[in-house]
N, C-alpha and C positions, 0 to 999 in steps of 0.2 A: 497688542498687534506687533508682530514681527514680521519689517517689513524684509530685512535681508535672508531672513528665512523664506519668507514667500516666494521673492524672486527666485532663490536658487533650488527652490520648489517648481515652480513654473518652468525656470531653464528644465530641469531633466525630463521636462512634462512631454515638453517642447523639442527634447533632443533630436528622435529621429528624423521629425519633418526637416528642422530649422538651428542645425549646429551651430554653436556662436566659438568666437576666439575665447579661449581660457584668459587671457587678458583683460579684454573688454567685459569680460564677467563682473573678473575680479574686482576692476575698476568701479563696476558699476555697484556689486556690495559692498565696497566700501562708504562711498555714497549712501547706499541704505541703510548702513549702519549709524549712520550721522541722524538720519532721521530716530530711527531707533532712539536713541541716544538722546537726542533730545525730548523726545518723546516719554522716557526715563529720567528726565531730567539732570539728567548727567552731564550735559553741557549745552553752551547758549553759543550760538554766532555774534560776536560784534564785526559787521560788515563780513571780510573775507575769513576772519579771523575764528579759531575753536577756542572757547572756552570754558575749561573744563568747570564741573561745581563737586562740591563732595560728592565723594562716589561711595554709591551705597549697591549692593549686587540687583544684576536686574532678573536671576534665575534663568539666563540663558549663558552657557560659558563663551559663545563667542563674542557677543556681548559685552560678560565683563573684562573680558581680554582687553578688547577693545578698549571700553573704558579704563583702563590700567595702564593699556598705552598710550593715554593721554597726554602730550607734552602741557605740564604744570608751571612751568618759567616764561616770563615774557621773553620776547615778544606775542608767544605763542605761534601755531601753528594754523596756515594758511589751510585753505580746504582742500587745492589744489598738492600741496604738500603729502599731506595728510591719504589724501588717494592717491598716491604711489608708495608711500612709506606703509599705509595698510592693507591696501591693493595686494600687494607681494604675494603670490600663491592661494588670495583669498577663494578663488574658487573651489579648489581642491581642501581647503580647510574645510568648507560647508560640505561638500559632497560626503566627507571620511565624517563632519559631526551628525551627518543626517543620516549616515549609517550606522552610527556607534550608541545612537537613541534611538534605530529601530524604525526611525521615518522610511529608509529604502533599501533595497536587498539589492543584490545581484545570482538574478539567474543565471544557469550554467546552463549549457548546449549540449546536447549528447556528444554529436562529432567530437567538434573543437573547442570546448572548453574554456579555452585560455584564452582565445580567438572571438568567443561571443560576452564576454563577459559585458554587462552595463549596468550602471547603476540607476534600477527604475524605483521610483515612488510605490510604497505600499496605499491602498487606503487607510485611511486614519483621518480623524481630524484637523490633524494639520493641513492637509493637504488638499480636503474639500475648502477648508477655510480660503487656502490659497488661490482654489479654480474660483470659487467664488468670489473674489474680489477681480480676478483677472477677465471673470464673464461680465462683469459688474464694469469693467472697463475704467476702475479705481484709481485715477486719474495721478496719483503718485508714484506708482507701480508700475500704470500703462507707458509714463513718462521714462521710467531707469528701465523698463523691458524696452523700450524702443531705440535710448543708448546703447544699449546693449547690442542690441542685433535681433531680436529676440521677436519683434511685430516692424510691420511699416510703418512708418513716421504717423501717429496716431493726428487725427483734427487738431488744429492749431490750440493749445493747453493754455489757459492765460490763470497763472497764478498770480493773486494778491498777494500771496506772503513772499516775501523777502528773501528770507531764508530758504524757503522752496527754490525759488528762482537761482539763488547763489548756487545750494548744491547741485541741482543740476545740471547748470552752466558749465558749471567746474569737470563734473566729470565731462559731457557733453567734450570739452573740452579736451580733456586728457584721454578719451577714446582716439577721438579724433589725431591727434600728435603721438598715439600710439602709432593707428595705423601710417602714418606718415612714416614711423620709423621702420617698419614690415618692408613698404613701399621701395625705401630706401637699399635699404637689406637687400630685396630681390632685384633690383637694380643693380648692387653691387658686385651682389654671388653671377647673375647674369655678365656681367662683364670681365669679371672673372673668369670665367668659365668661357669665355670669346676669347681671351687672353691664349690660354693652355691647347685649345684648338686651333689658335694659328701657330703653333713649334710644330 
């Protein structure tokens, strides 16, 4: 199972209705990829904390990126950390690797071209895989789709595991103090901009 594939399976699914921030995406595959990840056994959470274990390839390249980016020095690296330091342009990473393996094209517009370009899901396996889990309401998935931006705050989710709860928190977290900082931004450029209109 790959769940950060699925997600940004689902996002492009979801494009037209329900555009999400390129940020909050990325934040949130980050996060998927932790499960990933440990799911490959690539690393274990103590508390907040990543740790990595031998890293053996898991035959997805972002994946083993990912794993490779592992910080392997104590203290090690916080989850919260970890989803900004991997976060970085993660969405557009998945978009350009799910085109570069054939998962989605981009059709052209007769007119405008350049203008309609987007990048849609082919059918394929993957990709029923992915609506499947997401019609399935796969409670891992429907939780970082809903981080995201992606569905409405799905029925209240009570995970027993630990680890679930941490990484979700975290991003949960770190969407959230994203957009505080947008918030802020347009706050700023706004009064800025009140500035230069009163000379």
């Amino acid at each position: 199972m790959n769940t950060a594939r699925d997600l940004a399976i689902v996002a492009l699914d979801a494009a037209p209705d329900r555009p999400v921030e390129q940020g909050d995406l990325s934040l949130t595959l980050a996060a998927a990829e932790i499960f990933d990840l440990i799911e490959a056994k690539a690393l274990v959470l103590d508390g907040d904390r990543i740790l990595p274990n031998a890293q053996s390839p898991t035959g997805d390249r972002l994946l083993d990126e990912a794993a490779a980016a592992l910080l392997r020095q104590q203290p090690y690296e916080s989850v919260e950390d970890w989803l900004w330091r991997r976060g970085r342009g993660l969405a557009s990473a998945y978009v350009d690797d799910l085109e570069r393996v054939g998962l989605t094209t981009r059709p052209r517009g007769r007119r405008l071209p350049l203008k309609t370009w987007r990048t849609e899901p082919v059918d394929s396996a993957p990709r029923r895989r992915a609506q499947e889990r997401w019609t399935e309401n796969e409670p891992v998935l429907a939780a970082l789709a809903t981080t995201a931006g992606l569905r409405d705050a799905p029925t209240e989710q009570d995970f027993d595991d630990d680890t679930i709860t941490t990484v979700l928190a975290a991003a949960g977290d770190a969407v959230m103090e994203l957009e505080a900082v947008r918030q802020r931004k347009q706050i700023e450029d706004a009064a800025f901009d009140n500035v230069w209109r009163g000379y």
